[in-house]
N, C-alpha and C positions, 0 to 999 in steps of 0.2 A: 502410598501408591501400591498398588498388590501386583503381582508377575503380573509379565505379558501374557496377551491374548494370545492363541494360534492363529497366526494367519490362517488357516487353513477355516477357521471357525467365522472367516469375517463376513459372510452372504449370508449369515444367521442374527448376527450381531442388530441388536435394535439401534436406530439410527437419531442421532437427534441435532440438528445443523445449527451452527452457531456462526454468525457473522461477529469474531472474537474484539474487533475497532468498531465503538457503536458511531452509527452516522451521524450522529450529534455531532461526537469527538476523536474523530479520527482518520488514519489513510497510510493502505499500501498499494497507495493507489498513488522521475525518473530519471536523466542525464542530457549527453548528449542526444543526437539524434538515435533511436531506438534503430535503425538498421546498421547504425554504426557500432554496434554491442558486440564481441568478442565472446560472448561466451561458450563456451562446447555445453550438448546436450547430455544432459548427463540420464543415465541406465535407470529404469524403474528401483533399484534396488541398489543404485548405488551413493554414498555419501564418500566423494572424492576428496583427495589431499585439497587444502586451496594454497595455488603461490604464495601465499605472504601469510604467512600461521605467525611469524614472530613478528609480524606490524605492531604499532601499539596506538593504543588511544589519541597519545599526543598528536602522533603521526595525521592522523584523522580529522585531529582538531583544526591542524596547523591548515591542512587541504581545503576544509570547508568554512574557515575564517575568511581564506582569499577571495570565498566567491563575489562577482562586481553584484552588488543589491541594485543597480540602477537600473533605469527602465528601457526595455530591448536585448536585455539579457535572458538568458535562458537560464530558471533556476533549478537547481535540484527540489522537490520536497519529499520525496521519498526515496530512502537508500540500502543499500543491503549488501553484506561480506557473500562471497563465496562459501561453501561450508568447509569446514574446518574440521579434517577425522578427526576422531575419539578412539579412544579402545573399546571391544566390544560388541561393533558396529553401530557404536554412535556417533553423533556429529554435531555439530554447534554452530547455528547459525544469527546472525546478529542481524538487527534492522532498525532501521531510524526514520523520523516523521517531522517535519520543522514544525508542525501544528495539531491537537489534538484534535482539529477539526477532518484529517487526513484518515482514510481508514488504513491499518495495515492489510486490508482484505484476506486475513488468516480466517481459515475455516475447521472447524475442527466439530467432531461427534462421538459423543461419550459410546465405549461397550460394553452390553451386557450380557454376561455367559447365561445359557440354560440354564440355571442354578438361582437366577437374579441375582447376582452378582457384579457390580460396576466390575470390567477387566480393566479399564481407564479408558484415556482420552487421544484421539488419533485424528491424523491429518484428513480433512472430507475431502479434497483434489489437488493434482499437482502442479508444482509448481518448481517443474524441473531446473529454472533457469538460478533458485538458490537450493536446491540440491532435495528438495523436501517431493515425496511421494505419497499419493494417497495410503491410507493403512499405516503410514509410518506414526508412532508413537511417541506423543508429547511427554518429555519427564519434566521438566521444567521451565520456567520463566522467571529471566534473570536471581537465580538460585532457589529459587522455592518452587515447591511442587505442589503442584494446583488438584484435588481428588474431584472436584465436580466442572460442566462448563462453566456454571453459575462465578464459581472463583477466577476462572480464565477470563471470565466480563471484568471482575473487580479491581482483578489484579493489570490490563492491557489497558482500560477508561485511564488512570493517570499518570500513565511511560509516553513516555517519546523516544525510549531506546531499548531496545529488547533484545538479550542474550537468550534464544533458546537454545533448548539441548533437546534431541531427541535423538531414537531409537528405530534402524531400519528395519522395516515389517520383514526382512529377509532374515535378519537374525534375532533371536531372542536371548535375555542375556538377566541375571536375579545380581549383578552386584550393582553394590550400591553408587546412586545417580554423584556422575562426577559434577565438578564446581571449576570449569575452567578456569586459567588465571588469567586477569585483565591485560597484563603486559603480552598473555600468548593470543589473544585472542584476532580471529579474523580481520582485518580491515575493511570498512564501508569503501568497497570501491566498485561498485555497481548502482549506478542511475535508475533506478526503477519506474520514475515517473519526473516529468521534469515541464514546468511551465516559462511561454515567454510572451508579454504584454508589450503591444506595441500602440500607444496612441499614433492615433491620425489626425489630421490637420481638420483644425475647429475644435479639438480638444471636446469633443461628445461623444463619437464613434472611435472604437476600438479594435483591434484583432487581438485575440489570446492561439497561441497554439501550445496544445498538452499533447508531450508525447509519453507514451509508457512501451513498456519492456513487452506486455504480451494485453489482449482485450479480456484476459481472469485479472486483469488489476481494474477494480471495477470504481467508477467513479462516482461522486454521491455527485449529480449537476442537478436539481432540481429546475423545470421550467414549468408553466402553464399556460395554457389557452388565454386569449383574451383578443375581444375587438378593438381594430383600428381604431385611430380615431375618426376615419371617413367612416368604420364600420360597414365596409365593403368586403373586408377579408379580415382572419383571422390571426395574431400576433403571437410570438410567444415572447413572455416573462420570466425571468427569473422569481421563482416566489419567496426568497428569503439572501441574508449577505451570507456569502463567502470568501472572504477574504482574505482566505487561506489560496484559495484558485483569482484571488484578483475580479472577483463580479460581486455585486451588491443586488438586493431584491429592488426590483423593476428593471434592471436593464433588460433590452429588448434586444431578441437574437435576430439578426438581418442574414446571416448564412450560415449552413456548415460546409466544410469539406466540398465547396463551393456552390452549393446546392441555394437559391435562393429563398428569404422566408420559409423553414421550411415548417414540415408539421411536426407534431411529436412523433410521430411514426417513427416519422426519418430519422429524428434526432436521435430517437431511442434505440434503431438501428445501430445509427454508427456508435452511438458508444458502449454498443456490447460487440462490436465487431472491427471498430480502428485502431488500429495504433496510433497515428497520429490524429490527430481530430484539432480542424484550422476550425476558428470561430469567429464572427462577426456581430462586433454588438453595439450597443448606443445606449449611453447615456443621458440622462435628464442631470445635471449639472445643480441642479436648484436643489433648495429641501433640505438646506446644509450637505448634503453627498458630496465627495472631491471628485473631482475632475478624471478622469481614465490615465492624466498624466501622472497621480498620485501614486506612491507604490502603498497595496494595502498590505501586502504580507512580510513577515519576516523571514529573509533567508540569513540566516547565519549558527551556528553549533552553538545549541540553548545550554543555559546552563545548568539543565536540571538531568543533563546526555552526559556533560562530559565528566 
């Protein structure tokens, strides 16, 4: 990795956007309920202490062992520490996924000085609520330091748990990229996205409600068009399983966010604009498919995190 960029140079900088959790396999895309969240906003430029810097792993494991996997629970699938100063003006934040099906919705875009010269790799928007700033500068993931996005794809497709380090665009600093120690390290104690599956009676129709921390935690739901079967009006489908979010390809959305049938419009709306987002679906039970009363996903601390 070569020195920082100047902030001052970043309106020049060529830009190149990278969704770093491919949607095949991944998601930072939460807890309890999202307005029940505590967190303070944290300053364009600031990478704050977080309360519990000496938590430790176990600590985290012991928390997300307990959680009930049964159905009408609300589970965590995406989590994340507070950030954690560094010297320097760095700071280290951690994040966890129950599925690589999950994105971690990290964004990040390589820069190149006047010179063509890569300056590195930096955060494309913020995402104030774990401490991380646009412009802010990637050094690492989980201790290695990544020189292209291409490696940041390589290296984020088979984690389910990611210690970054990075570097606030307010200061710039040439010593070399620390290696935090696991026992100091932040604790997951932020919900980021959180789903809860409730079967309804007749065991075919369902509600799912996903809550998330903010609508930049962006969700992969793919649905499509498709006519009734009176083909009187138009259906949406899920076009593929996810069973990471508890839906399989064909289930059919019956509402959102109470909105009846609705179209992709809407749907597409609310989910670059809800926090919480209530869903109504139905099942076809046949076709070997289980039941809506079945759990599809796994919530529990994998063992390739701890």
């Amino acid at each position: 990795m070569r020195g920082v960029a100047n902030p001052g140079l970043m309106s020049e900088l060529k830009e190149g956007s990278l969704t770093c959790s491919q949607t095949a396999n991944s998601g930072l895309s939460s807890g309890p309920s999202a307005s029940a969240f505590s967190c303070e906003a944290l300053g364009p430029c600031q990478a704050p202490n977080c309360d519990h810097v000496n938590g430790t792993i176990s600590d985290v494991v012991n928390t997300i062992d307990q959680v009930d996997s049964s159905n009408n629970q609300e589970q965590p699938v995406l989590m994340a520490s507070h950030p954690g100063r560094l010297r320097h003006g760095r700071y280290v934040v951690r994040l966890w996924r129950t599925s690589y099906a999950h994105l971690f919705c990290l964004e990040f875009f390589t820069a190149v000085a006047r010179n063509g010269q890569l300056s590195g790799i930096f955060v494309s928007h913020d995402l104030p609520f774990i401490g991380m700033s646009r412009g802010d500068r990637l050094l690492s993931i989980n201790g290695m330091e990544p020189s292209t996005i291409q490696e940041c794809c390589s290296m984020l497709k088979p984690l389910l748990s990611l210690v970054l380090v990075l570097q606030s665009k307010c200061r710039q600093s040439m010593e070399p990229v620390p290696k935090p120690k696991m026992e100091c390290l932040p604790p997951l104690d932020m919900e980021l996205l959180t789903i809860k599956k409730r079967a309804l009676e007749g065991d075919s129709d369902f509600t799912l409600t996903i809550r998330r921390w903010s609508p930049t935690l962006k969700l992969d739901l793919p649905f499509r068009n498709s006519l009734s079967q009176s083909k009187d009006h138009e259906v949406q489908l899920a076009t593929c399983d996810m069973p990471q979010l508890e839906v399989l390809a064909g289930d059919r959305l019956l509402s959102v966010n109470g909105t009846h049938l609705p179209s992709r419009k809407t749907l597409g709306r609310c989910l670059d604009t809800a926090i919480v987002i209530h869903l109504t679906l139905r099942r076809n039970p046949g076709l070997g498919r289980p039941p809506p009363s079945k759990q599809l996903g796994t919530y529990h601390w994998p063992h390739e995190a701890q």
